[in-house]
Structure formats: structure tokens, C-alpha cells
MIVOLO-838797 format. One record per residue (C-alpha): residue number from 1; residue in one letter; chain; x, y, z. Coordinates in nm, 4 decimals. Example, Ala and Ser with C-alpha at 12.3 -4.5 7.8 and 13.67 -1.06 7.14 Angstrom:
<resi = 1 | resn = A | chain = A | c1 = 1.2300 | c2 = -0.4500 | c3 = 0.7800>;
<resi = 2 | resn = S | chain = A | c1 = 1.3670 | c2 = -0.1060 | c3 = 0.7140>;
***
This chain:
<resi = 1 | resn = X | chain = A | c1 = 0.1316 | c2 = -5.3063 | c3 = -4.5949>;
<resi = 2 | resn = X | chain = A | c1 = 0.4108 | c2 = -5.0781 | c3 = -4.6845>;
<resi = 3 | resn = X | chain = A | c1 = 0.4592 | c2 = -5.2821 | c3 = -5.0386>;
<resi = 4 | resn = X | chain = A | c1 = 0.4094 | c2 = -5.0679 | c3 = -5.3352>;
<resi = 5 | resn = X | chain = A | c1 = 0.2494 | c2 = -5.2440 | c3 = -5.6877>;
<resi = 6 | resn = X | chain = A | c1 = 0.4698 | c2 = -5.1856 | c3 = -6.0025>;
<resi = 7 | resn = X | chain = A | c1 = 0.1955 | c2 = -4.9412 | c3 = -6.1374>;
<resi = 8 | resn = X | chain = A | c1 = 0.2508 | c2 = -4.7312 | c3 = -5.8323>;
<resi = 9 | resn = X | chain = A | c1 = 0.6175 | c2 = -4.6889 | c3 = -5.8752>;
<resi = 10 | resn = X | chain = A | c1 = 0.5298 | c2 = -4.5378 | c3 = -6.2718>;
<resi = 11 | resn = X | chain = A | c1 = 0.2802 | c2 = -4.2784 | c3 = -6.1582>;
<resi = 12 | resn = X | chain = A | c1 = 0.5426 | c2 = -4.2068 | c3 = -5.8700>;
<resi = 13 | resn = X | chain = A | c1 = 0.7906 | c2 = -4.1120 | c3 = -6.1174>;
<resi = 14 | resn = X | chain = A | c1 = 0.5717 | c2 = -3.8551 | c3 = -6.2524>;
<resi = 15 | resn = X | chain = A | c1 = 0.5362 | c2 = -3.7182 | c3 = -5.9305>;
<resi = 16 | resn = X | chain = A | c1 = 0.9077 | c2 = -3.7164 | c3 = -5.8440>;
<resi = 17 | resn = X | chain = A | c1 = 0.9658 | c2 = -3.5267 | c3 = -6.1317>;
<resi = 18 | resn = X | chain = A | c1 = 0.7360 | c2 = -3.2182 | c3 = -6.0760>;
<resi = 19 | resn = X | chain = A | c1 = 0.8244 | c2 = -3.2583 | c3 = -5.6872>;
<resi = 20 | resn = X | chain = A | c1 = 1.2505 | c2 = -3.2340 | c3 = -5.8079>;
<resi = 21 | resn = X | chain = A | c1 = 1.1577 | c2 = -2.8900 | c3 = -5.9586>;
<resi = 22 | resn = X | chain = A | c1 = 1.0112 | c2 = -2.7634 | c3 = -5.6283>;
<resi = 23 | resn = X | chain = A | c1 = 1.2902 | c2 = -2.9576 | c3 = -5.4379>;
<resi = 24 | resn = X | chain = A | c1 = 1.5903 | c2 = -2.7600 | c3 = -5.6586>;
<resi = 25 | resn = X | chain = A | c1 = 1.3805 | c2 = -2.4579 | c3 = -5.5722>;
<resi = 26 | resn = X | chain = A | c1 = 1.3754 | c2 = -2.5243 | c3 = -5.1954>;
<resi = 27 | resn = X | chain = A | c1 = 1.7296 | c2 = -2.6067 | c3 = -5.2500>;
<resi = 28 | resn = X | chain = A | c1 = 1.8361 | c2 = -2.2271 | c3 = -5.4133>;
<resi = 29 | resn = X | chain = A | c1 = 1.6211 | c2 = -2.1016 | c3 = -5.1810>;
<resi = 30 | resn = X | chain = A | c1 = 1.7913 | c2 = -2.2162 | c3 = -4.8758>;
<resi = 31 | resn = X | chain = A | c1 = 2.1484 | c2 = -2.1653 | c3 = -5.0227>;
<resi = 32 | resn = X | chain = A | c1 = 2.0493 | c2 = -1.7998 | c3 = -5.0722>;
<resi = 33 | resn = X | chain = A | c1 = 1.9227 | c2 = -1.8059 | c3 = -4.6836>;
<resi = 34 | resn = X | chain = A | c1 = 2.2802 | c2 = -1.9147 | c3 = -4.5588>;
<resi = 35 | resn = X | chain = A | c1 = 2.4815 | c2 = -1.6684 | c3 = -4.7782>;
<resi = 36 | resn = X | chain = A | c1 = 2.2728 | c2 = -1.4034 | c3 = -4.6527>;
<resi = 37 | resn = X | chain = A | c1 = 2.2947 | c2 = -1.5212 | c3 = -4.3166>;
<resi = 38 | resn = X | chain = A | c1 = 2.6799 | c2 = -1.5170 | c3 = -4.3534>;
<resi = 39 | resn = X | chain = A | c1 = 2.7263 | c2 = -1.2240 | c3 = -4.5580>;
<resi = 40 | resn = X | chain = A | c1 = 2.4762 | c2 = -0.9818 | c3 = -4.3735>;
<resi = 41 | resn = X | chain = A | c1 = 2.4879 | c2 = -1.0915 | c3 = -3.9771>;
<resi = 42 | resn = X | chain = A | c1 = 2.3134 | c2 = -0.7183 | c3 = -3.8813>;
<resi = 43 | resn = X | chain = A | c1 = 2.0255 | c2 = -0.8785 | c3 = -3.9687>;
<resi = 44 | resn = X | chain = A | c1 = 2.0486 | c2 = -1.1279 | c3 = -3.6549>;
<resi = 45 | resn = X | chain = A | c1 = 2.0884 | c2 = -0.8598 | c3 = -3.4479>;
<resi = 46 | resn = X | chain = A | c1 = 1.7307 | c2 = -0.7356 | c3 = -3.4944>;
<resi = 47 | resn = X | chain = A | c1 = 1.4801 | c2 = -0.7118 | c3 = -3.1795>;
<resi = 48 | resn = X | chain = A | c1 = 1.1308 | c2 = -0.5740 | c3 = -3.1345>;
<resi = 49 | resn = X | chain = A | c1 = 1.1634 | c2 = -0.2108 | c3 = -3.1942>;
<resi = 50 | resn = X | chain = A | c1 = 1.4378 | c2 = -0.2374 | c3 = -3.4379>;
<resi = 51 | resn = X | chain = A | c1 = 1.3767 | c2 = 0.0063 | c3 = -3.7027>;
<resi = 52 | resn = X | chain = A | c1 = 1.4298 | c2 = -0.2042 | c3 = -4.0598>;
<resi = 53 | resn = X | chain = A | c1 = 1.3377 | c2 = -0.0941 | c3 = -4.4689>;
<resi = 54 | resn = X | chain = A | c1 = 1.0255 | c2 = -0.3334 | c3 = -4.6042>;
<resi = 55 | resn = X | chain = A | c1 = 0.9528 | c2 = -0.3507 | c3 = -4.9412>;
<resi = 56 | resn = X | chain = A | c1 = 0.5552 | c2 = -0.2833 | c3 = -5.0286>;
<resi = 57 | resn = X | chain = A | c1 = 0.4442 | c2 = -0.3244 | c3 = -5.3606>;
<resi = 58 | resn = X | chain = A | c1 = 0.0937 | c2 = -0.1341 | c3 = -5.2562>;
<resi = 59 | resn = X | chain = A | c1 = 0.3280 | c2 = 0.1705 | c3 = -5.1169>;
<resi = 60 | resn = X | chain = A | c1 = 0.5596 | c2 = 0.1538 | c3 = -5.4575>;
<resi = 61 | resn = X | chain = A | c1 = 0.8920 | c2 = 0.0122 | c3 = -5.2971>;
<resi = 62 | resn = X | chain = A | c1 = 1.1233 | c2 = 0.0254 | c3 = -4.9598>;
<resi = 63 | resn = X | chain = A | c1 = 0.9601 | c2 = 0.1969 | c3 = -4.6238>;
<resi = 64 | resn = X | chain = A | c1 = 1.0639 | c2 = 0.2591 | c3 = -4.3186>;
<resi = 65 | resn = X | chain = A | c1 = 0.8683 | c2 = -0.0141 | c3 = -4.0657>;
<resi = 66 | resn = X | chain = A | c1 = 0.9196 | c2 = -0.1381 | c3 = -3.7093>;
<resi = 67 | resn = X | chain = A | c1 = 0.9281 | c2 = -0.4878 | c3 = -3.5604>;
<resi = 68 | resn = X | chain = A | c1 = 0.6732 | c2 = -0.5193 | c3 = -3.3483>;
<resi = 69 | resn = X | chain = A | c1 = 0.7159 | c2 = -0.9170 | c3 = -3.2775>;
<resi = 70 | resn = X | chain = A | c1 = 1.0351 | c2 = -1.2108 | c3 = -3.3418>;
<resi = 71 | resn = X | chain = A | c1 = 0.9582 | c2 = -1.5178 | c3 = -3.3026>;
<resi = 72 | resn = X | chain = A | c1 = 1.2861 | c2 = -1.6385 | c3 = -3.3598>;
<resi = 73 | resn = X | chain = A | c1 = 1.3840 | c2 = -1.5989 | c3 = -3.7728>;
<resi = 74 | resn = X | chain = A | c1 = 0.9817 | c2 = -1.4838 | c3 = -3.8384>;
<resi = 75 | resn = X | chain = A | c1 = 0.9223 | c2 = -1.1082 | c3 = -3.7281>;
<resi = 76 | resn = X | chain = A | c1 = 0.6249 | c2 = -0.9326 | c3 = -3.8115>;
<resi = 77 | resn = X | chain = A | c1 = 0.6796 | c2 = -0.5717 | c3 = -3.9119>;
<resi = 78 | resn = X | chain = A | c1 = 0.4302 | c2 = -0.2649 | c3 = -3.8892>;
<resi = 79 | resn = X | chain = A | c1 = 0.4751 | c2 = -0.0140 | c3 = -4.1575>;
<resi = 80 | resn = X | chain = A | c1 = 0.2810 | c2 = 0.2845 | c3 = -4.3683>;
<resi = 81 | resn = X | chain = A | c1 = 0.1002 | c2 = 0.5996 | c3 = -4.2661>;
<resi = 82 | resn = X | chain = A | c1 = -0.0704 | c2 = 0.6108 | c3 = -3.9010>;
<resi = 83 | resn = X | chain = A | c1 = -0.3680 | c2 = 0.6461 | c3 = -4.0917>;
<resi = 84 | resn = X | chain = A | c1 = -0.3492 | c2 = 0.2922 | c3 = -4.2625>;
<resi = 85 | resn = X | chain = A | c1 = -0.0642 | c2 = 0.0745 | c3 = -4.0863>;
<resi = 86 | resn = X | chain = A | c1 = 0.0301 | c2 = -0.2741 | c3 = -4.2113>;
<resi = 87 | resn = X | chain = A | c1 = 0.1814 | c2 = -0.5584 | c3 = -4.0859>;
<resi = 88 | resn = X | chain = A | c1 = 0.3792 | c2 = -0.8345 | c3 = -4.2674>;
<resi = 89 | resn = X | chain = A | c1 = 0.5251 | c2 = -1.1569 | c3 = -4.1194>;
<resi = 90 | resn = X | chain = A | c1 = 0.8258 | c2 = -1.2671 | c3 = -4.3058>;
<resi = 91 | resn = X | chain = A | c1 = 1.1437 | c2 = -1.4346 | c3 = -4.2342>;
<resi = 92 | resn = X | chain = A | c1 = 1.4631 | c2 = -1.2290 | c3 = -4.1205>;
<resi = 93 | resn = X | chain = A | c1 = 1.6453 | c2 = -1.3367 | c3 = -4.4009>;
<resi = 94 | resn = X | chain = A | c1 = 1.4044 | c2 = -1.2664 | c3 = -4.7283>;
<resi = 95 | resn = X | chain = A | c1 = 1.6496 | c2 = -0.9935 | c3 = -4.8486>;
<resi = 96 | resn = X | chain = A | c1 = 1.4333 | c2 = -0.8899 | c3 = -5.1130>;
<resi = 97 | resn = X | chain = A | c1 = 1.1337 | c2 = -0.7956 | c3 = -4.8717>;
<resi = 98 | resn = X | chain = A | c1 = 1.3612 | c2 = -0.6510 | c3 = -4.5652>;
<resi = 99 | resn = X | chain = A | c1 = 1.6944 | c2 = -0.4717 | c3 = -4.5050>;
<resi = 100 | resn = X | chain = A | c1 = 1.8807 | c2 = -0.3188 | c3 = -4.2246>;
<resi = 101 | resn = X | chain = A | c1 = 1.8173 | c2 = 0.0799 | c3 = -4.2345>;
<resi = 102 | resn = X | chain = A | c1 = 2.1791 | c2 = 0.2122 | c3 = -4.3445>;
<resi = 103 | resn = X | chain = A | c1 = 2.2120 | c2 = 0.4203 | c3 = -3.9853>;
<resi = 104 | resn = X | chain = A | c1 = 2.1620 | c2 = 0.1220 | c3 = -3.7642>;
<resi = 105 | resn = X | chain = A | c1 = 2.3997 | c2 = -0.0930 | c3 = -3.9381>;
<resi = 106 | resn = X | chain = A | c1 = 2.6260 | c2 = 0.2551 | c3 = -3.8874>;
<resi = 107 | resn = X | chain = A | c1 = 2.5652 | c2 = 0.2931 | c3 = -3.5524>;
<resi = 108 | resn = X | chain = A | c1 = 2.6350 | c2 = -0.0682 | c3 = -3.4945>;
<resi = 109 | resn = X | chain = A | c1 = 2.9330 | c2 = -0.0458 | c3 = -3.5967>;
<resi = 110 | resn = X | chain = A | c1 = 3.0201 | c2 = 0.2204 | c3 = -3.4315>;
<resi = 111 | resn = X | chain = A | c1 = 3.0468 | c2 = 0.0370 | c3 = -3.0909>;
<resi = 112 | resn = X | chain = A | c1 = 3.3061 | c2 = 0.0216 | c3 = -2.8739>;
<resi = 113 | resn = X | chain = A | c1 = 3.4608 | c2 = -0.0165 | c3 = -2.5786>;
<resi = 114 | resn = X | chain = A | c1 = 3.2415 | c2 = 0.2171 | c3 = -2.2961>;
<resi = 115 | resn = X | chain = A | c1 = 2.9524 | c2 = 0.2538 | c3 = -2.5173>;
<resi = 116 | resn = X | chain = A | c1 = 2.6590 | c2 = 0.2502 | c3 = -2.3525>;
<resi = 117 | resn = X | chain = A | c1 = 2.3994 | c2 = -0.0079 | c3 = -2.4648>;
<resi = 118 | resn = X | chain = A | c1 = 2.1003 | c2 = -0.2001 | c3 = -2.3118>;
<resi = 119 | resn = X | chain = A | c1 = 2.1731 | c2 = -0.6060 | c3 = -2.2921>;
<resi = 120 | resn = X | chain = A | c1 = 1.9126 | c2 = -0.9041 | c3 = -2.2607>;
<resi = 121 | resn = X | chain = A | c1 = 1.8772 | c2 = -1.1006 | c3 = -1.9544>;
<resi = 122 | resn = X | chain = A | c1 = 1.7557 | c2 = -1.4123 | c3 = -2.0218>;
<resi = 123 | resn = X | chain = A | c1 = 1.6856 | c2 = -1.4887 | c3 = -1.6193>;
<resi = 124 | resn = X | chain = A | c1 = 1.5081 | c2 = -1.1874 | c3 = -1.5702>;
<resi = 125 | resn = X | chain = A | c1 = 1.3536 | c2 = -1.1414 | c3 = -1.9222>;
<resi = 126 | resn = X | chain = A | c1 = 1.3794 | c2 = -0.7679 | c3 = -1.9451>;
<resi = 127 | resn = X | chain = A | c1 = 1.6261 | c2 = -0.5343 | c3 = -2.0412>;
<resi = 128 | resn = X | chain = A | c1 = 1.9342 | c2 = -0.4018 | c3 = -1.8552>;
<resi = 129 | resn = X | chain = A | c1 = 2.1456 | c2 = -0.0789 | c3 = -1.8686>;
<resi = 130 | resn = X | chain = A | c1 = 2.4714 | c2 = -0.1966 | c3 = -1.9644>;
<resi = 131 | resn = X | chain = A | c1 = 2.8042 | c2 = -0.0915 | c3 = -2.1149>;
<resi = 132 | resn = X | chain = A | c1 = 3.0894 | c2 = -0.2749 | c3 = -2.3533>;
<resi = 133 | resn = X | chain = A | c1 = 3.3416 | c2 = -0.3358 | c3 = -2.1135>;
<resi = 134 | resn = X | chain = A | c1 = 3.5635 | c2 = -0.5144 | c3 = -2.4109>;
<resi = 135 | resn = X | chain = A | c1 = 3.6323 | c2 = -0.5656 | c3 = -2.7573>;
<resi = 136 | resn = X | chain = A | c1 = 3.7543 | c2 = -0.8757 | c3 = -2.9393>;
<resi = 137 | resn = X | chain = A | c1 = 3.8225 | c2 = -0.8102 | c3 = -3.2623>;
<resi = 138 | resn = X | chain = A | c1 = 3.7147 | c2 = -0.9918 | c3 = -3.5487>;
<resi = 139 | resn = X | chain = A | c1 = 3.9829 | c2 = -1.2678 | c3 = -3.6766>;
<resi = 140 | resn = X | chain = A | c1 = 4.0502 | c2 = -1.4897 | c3 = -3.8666>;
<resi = 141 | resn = X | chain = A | c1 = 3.8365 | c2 = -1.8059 | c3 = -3.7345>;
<resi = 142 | resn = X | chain = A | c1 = 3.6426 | c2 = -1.5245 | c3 = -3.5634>;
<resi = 143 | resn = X | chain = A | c1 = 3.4468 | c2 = -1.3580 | c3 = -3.8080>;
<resi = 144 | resn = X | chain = A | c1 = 3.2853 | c2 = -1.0994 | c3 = -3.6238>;
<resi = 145 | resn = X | chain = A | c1 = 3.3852 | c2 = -0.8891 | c3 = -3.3022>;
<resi = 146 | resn = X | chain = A | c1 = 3.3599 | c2 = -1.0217 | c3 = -2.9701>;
<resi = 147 | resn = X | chain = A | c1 = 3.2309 | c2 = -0.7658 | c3 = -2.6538>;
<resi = 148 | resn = X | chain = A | c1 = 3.2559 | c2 = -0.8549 | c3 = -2.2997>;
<resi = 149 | resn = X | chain = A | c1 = 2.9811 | c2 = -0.6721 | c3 = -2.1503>;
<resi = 150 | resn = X | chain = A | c1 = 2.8870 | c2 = -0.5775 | c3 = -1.8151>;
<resi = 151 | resn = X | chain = A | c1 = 2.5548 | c2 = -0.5184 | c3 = -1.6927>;
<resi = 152 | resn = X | chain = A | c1 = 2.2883 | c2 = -0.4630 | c3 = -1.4257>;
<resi = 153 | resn = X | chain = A | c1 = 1.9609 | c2 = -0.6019 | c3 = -1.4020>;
<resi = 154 | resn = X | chain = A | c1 = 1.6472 | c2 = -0.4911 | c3 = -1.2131>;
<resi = 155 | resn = X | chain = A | c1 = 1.7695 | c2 = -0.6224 | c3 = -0.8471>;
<resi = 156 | resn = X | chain = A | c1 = 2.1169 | c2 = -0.4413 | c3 = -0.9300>;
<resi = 157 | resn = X | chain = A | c1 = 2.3121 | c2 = -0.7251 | c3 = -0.9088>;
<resi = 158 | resn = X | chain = A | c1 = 2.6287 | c2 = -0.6745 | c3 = -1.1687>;
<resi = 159 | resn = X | chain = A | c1 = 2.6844 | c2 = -0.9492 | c3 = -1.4650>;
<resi = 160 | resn = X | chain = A | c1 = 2.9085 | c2 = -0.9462 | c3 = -1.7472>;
<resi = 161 | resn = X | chain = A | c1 = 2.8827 | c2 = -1.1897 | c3 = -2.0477>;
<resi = 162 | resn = X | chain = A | c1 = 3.0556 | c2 = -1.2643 | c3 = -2.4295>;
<resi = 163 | resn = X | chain = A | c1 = 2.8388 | c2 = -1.1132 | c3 = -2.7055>;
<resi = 164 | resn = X | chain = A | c1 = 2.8538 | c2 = -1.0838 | c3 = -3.0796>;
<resi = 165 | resn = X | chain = A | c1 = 2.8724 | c2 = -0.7177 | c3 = -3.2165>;
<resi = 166 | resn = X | chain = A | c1 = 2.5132 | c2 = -0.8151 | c3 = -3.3827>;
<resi = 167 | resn = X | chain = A | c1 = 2.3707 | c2 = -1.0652 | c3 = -3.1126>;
<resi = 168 | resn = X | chain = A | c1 = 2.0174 | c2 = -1.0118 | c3 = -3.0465>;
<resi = 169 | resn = X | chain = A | c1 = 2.0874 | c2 = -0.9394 | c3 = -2.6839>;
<resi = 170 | resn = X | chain = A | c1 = 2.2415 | c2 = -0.6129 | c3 = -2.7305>;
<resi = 171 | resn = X | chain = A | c1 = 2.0252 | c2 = -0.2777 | c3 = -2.8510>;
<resi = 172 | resn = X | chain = A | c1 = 2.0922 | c2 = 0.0678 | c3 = -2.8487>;
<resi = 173 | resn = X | chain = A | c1 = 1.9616 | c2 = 0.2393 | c3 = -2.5106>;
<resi = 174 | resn = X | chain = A | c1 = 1.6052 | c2 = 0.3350 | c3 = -2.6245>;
<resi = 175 | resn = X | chain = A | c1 = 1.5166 | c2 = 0.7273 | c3 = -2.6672>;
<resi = 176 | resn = X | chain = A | c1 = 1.1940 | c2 = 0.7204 | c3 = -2.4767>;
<resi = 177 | resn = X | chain = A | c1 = 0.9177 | c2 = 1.0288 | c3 = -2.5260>;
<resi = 178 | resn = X | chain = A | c1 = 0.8286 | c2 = 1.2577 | c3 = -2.2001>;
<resi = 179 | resn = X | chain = A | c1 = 0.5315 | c2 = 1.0079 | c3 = -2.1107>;
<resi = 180 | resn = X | chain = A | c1 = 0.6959 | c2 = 0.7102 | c3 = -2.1417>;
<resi = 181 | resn = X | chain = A | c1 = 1.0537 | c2 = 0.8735 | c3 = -1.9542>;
<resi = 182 | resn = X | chain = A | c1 = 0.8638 | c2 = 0.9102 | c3 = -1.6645>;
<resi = 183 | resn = X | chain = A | c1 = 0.7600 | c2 = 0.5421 | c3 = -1.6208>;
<resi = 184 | resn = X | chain = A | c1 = 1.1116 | c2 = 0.3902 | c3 = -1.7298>;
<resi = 185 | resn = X | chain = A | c1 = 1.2475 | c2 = 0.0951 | c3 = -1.6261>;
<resi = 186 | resn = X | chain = A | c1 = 1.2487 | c2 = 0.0148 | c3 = -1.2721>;
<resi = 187 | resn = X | chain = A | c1 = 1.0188 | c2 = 0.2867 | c3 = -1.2051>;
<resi = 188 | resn = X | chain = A | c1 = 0.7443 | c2 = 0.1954 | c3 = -0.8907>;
<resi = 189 | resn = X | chain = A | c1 = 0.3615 | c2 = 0.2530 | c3 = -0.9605>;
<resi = 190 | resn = X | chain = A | c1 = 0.0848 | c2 = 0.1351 | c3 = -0.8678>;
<resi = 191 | resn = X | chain = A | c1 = -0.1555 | c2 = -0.0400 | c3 = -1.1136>;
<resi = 192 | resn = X | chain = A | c1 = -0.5523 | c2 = -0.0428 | c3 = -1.1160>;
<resi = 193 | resn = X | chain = A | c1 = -0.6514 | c2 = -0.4508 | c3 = -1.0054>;
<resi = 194 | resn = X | chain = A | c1 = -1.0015 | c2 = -0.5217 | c3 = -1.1572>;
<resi = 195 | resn = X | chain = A | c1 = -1.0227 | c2 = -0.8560 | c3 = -0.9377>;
<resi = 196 | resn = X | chain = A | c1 = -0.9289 | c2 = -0.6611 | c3 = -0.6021>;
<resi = 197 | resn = X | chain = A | c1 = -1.0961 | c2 = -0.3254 | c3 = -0.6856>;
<resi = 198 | resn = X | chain = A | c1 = -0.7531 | c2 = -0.1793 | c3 = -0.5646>;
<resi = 199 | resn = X | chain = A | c1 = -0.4314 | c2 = -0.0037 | c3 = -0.5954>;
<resi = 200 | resn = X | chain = A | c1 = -0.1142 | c2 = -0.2460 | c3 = -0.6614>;
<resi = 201 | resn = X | chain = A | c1 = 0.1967 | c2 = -0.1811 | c3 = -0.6234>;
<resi = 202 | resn = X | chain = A | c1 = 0.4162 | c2 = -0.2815 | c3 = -0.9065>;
<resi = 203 | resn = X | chain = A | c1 = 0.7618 | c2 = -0.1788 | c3 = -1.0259>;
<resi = 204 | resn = X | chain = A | c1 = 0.7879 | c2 = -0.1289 | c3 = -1.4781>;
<resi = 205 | resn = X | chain = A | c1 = 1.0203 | c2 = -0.4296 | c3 = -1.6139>;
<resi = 206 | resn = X | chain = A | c1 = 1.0632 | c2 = -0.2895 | c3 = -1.9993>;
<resi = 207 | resn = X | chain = A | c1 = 0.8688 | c2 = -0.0308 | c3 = -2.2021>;
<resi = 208 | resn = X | chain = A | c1 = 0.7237 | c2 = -0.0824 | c3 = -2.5854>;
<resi = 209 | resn = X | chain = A | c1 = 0.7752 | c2 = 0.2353 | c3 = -2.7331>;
<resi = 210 | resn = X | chain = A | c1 = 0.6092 | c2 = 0.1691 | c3 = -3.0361>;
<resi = 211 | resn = X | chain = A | c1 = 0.2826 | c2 = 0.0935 | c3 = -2.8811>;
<resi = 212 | resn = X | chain = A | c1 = 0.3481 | c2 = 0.3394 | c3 = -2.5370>;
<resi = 213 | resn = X | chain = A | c1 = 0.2429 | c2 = 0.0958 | c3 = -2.3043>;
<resi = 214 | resn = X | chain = A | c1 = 0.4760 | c2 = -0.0490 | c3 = -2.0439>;
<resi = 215 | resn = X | chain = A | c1 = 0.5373 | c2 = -0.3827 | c3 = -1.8591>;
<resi = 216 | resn = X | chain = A | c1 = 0.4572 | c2 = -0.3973 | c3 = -1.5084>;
<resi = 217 | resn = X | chain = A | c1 = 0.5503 | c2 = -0.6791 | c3 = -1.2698>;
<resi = 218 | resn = X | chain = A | c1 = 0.3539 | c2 = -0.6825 | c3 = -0.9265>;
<resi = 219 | resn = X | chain = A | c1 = 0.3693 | c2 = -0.9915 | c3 = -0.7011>;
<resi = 220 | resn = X | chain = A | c1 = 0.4088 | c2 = -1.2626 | c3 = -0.9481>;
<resi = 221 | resn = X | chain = A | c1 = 0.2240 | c2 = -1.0969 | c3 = -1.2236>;
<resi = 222 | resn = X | chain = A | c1 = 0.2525 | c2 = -0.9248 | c3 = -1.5265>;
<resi = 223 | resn = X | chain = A | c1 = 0.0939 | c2 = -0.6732 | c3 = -1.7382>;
<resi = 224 | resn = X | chain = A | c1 = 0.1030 | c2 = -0.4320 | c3 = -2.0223>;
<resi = 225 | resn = X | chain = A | c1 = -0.0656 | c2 = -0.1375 | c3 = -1.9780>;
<resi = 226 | resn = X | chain = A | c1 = -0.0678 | c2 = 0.1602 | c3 = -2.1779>;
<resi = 227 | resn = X | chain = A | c1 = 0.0435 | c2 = 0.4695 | c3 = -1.9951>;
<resi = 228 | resn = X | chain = A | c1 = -0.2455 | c2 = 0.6504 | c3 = -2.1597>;
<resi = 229 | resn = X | chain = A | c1 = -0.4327 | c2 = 0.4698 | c3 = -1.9367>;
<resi = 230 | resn = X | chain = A | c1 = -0.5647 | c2 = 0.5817 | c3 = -1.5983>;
<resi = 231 | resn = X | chain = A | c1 = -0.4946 | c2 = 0.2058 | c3 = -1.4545>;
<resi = 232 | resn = X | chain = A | c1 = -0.1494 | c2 = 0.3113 | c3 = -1.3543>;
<resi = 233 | resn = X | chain = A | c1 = 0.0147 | c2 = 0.5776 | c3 = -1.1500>;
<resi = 234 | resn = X | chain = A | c1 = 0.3617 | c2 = 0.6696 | c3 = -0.9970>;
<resi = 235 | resn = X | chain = A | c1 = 0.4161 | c2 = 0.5200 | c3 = -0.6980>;
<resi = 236 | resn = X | chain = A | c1 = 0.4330 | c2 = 0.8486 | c3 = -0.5107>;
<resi = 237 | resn = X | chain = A | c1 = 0.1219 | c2 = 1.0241 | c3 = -0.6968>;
<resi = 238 | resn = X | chain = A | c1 = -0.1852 | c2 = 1.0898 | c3 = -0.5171>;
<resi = 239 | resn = X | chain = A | c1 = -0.5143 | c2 = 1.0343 | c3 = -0.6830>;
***
């Protein structure tokens, strides 16, 4: 009916009263989340692959871990020896669980006009070789710098866009190992089809470093395959 008795409304009081605790502790909470969110913005600027510090009680304090997955403010980071790797899903700003490593907030920082970087395309999903073309600098109803920066994405047509110095949609361009050089982006091979019992060729839209496989788009498919694998091949390779 939507009416509540007298007797209700006493044992509701009760209730309010243990539930004001938790609220005022929701409350701190979430006043500590925006002052870290203003105070440290590197933290936004965290992708998969970012290298970050964890803290793990079982490992006795701060390690160095990768994130593997964002889903926007939760990431789930790997971290430990090969031989026993964890994962932990947290939220971006927990500042007592994770922190920026000091040398990417340094080499952050040390961007500037024509430094070479990789930016986001949200049409094409992938990653583009790009370059700051720009710099705002940080003012007074600006807090942080400003880069216009050009780029080029996998059917080479140009773009340029405004970025933040720790928006998301920037990274550094990624180091890759000899066997995942050879099948950078844009690179044309020719992946293994179960369903056809054939050769496809595909062309590699972005590479996971952390896990060596790559991304391959053929027709209007995708897949990750790891290059360990013999399901994919250079384009020009013979069998």
C-alpha cells in the first residue's frame, strides 16, 4: 500500500542509524575518489598495457603489474612471478592498492611538441601512429595541457584531434619483441579458417604485448591469435 504503521517507522530508525555510519563512509570514500581524481589525473591516462605499482599483501607490499583489461574506472591488473601470476580488479582510483610507476608519469611529462606517440581511434578501434603536432599549456581554467595531435589510421587517411596530456587515447609507441615486430600493425597475413579449412587473408589491427598474440581483421571478422601459433603467417610466406 505504500503506508507505513507507526511501529515500522521505530524499528526504521534503528536501521537509519547503522545505515548513516555506512552512508558517512560511502561519503569519505567518494570525497577521497574526487581529490584523487583531481590531484593525480596520470592515473586517467592508463590503458591496457600500462605498466602501474599494486600493492600485495601476499608479496609484502608495491609490485610492478600490468593492465591487462579497463573497463572504464575498473582495470584488472596481472602481477607476481611468471611462475604464479595474479590478477586483481580494482578501481583506478583506490590509491592505496595502485599507483602510477614514477617513469611513466616522467615520461608523460616529458611530451611535447613532435613527440611521437600512438593515439586511439574510436572509428576504427585500433591504434594509430601519431605525433603531437601542438601544445596548449596548462592555465588557469585549464588545468592540464592541451595537444593537438595528428594522426593516421589503418586506411592512411590523416586526422588530427584535442587531447589531454593524460587522456586515455594517447600511449607511448609500444617497444614490441622480434616476434611480435614482425607482425606489427598493418602487417598482411594470412590466418588458418577452421570453418573453410583455408588460408585467409587478413591484415593485424593492434598487438597485445603482454599476452604476444595479435588482432587480425579479415573480411568482417576478427581474431586474436597468438603468434606462437601456426594459424597465422606473413602474407608473403610460403608454407
Amino acid at each position: 500500500s505504500g503506508l507505513s504503521s507507526k511501529d515500522d517507522d521505530i524499528k526504521n530508525d534503528d536501521k537509519e542509524f547503522a545505515n548513516s555510519e555506512k552512508y558517512l563512509y560511502q561519503f569519505e570514500n567518494e570525497k577521497h575518489r574526487e581529490f584523487i581524481k583531481d590531484d593525480q589525473p596520470d592515473r586517467r591516462a592508463w590503458t591496457r598495457g600500462t605498466k602501474v605499482q599494486i600493492y600485495s599483501s601476499t608479496l609484502g607490499g608495491w609490485q610492478t603489474g600490468t593492465v591487462v583489461e579497463v573497463n572504464n574506472d575498473t582495470l584488472t591488473i596481472t602481477y607476481g612471478p611468471p611462475t604464479q601470476q595474479m590478477r586483481k580488479t580494482l578501481d583506478r582510483y583506490q590509491d592505496d592498492l595502485v599507483k602510477s610507476t614514477q617513469a611513466f608519469i616522467d615520461n608523460r611529462r616529458g611530451w611535447t611538441k613532435d613527440s611521437e606517440i600512438e593515439v586511439y581511434s574510436h572509428g576504427q578501434h585500433i591504434w594509430c601512429q601519431g605525433k603531437i603536432e601542438e601544445v596548449l599549456s596548462a592555465k588557469e581554467n585549464q588545468p592540464v595541457d592541451i595537444f593537438r595531435v595528428f594522426y593516421t589510421n589503418n586506411d592512411d587517411k590523416d586526422f588530427s584531434k584535442y587531447v589531454d596530456r593524460w587522456s586515455p587515447d594517447l600511449r607511448e609507441v609500444q617497444q614490441l619483441p622480434p616476434k611480435l615486430a614482425k607482425y606489427k600493425k598493418g602487417t598482411k597475413v594470412r590466418v588458418w579458417s577452421n570453418s573453410k579449412q583455408a588460408w585467409i587473408s587478413g591484415v593485424v589491427i593492434d598487438v597485445v604485448p603482454t599476452y604476444e598474440v595479435v588482432n587480425v581483421r579479415y573480411g568482417d571478422h576478427e581474431k586474436l591469435v597468438p603468434v606462437s601459433s601456426d594459424d597465422i603467417k606473413l602474407f608473403d610466406e610460403d608454407d
